[in-house]
C-alpha positions in Angstrom: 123.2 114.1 101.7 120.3 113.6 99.2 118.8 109.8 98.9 116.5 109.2 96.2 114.8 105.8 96.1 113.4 104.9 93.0 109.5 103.4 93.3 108.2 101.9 89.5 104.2 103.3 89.2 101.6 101.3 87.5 99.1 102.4 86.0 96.2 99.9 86.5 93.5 99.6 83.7 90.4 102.3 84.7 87.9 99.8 83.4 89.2 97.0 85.8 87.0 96.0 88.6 88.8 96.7 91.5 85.0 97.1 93.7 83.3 94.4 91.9 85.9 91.6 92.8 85.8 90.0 96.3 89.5 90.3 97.6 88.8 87.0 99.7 88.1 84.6 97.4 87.4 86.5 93.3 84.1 86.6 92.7 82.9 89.3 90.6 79.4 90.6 92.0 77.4 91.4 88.7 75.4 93.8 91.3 77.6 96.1 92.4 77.7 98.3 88.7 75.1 101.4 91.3 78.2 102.8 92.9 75.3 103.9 95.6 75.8 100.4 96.9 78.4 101.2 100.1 78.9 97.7 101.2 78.4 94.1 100.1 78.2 90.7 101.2 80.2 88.1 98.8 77.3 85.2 98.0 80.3 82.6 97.4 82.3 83.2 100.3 80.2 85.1 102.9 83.0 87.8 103.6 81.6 91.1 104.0 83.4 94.3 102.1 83.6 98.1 101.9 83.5 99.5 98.3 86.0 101.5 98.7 88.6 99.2 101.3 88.0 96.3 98.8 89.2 98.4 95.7 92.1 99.6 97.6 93.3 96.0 98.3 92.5 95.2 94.9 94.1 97.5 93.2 97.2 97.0 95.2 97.5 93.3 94.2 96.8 94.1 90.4 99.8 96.5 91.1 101.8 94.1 92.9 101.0 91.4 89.6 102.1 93.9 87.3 104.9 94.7 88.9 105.8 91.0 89.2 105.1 90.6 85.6 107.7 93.0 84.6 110.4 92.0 87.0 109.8 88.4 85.3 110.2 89.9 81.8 113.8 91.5 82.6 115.0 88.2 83.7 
């Protein structure tokens, strides 16, 4: 027997600044447009962040507040 389960995609915006954005607290670093720059140090909150672990996590919530966006729109 075949399942199929049924996953909504979201296509998040390319210009949104999923590595600029601190995950911690939402400060967007002005600094961080040299993609050479690996890892940062948020000024407001002192967390420090991967580029590229940051973006993920990033990313994911603007998914997950998409997705919520829509559910609340079919209700």
């Amino acid at each position: 027997m075949l399942l199929y389960i049924y996953f909504p995609i979201f296509k998040v915006d390319r210009f949104y600044a999923s590595s600029q954005l601190c995950n911690n607290c939402g400060y967007k670093n002005p600094l961080l447009k040299d993609v050479r720059i690996r890892e940062w140090d948020c000024p407001i909150c002192g967390v420090h962040h991967d580029r590229d672990i940051n973006a993920g996590i990033n990313i994911d919530r603007e998914g997950n507040r998409l997705f919520s966006k829509v559910k609340q729109e079919k209700k």
